[in-house]
C-alpha positions as CSV (number, residue, x, y, z in Angstrom):
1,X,-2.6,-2.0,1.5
2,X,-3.2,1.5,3.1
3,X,0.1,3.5,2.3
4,X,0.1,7.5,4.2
5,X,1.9,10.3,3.0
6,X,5.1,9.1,4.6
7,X,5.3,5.9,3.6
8,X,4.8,6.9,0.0
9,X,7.4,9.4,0.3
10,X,9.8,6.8,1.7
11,X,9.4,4.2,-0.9
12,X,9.8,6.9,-3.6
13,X,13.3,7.9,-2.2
14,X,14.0,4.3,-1.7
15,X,12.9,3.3,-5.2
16,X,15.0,6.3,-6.7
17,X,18.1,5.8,-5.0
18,X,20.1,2.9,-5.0
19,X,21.0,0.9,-2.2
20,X,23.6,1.9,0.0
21,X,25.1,-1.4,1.5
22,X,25.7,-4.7,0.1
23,X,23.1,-3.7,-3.0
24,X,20.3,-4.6,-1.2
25,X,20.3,-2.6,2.0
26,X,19.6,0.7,2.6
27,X,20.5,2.4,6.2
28,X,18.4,4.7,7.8
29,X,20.9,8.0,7.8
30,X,21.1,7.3,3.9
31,X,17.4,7.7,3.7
32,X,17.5,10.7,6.0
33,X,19.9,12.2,3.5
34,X,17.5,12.8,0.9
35,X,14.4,13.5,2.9
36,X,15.6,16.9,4.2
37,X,12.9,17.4,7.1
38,X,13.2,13.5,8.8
39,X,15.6,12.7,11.5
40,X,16.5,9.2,11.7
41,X,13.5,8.1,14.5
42,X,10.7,9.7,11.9
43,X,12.3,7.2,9.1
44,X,12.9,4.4,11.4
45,X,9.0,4.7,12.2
46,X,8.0,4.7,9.1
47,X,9.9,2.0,8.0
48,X,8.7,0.1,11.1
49,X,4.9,0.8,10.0
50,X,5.9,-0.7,6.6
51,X,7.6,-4.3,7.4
52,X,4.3,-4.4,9.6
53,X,2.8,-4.2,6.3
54,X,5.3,-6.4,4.4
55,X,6.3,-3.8,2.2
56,X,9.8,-3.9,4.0
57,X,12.1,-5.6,6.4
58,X,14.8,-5.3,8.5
59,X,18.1,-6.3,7.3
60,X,19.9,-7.0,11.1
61,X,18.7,-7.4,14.4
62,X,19.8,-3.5,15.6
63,X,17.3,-2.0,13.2
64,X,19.8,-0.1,11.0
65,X,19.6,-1.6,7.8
66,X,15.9,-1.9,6.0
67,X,15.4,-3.9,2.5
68,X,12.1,-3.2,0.3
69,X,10.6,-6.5,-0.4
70,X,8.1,-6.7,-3.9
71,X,5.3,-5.0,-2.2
72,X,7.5,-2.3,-1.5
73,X,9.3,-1.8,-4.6
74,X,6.0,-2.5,-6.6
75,X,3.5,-0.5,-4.4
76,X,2.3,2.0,-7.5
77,X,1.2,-0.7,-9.6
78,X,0.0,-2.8,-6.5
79,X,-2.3,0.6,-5.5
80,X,-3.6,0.8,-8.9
81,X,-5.1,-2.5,-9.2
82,X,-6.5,-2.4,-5.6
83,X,-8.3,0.6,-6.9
84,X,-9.8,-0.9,-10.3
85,X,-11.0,-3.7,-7.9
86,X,-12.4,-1.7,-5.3
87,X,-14.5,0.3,-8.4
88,X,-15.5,-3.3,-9.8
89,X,-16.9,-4.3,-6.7
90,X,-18.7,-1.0,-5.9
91,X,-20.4,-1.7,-10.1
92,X,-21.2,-5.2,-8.8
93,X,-22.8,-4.0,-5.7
94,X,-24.7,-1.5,-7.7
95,X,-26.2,-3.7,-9.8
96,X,-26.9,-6.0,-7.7
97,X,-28.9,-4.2,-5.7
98,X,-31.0,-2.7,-9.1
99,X,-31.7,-6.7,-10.0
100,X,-32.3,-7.6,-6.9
101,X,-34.9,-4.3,-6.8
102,X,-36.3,-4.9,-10.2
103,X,-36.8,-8.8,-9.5
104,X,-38.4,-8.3,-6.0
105,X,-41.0,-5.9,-7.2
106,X,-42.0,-8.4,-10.3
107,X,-42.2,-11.3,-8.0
108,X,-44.2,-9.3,-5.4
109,X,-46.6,-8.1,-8.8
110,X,-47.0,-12.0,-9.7
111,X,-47.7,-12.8,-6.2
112,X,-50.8,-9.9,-5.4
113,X,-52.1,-10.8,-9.1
């Protein structure tokens, strides 16, 4: 999951901040409260960009009301791990590629004697 700036920033205040209707929703003016430099079309993009990636959804039809969902509200810890993976499989590849090295150059010594 590729989170910008924005998104980040959006989650955080949504995390922080409890929700303002029904205790689940939050609206997008109540965001735009604590995010002094957004107007409400710069959140409702960026809460747009994040049901896309199912890290939120919307709570009517109208597009007023947005819910985190778990990837959302667990995106820190969900980055984290994405990141030890992506280092594991970079130490596999590496390896790898130095047995696969070592073992072609003994089988190519076996083979020309």
């Amino acid at each position: 999951m590729k989170l910008t700036k924005n998104h980040k920033i959006l989650l955080d205040i949504a995390i922080k901040n409890p929700p303002n209707l029904q205790s689940r929703f939050y609206t997008l003016d109540y965001i735009c409260r604590f995010a002094q430099d957004w107007d409400s079309f710069i959140v409702f993009s960026i809460v747009n960009n994040l049901v896309e990636i199912n890290a939120a959804g919307w709570g009517d039809k109208q597009h007023t009301a947005f819910y985190l969902n778990e990837t959302g509200r667990e995106y820190r810890q969900i980055d984290h791990l994405e990141k030890a993976e992506r280092w594991k499989e970079r130490a596999y590849g590496f390896v790898s590629g130095v047995l696969i090295s070592v073992l072609g150059g003994a089988i190519l010594k076996l083979l020309l004697g």
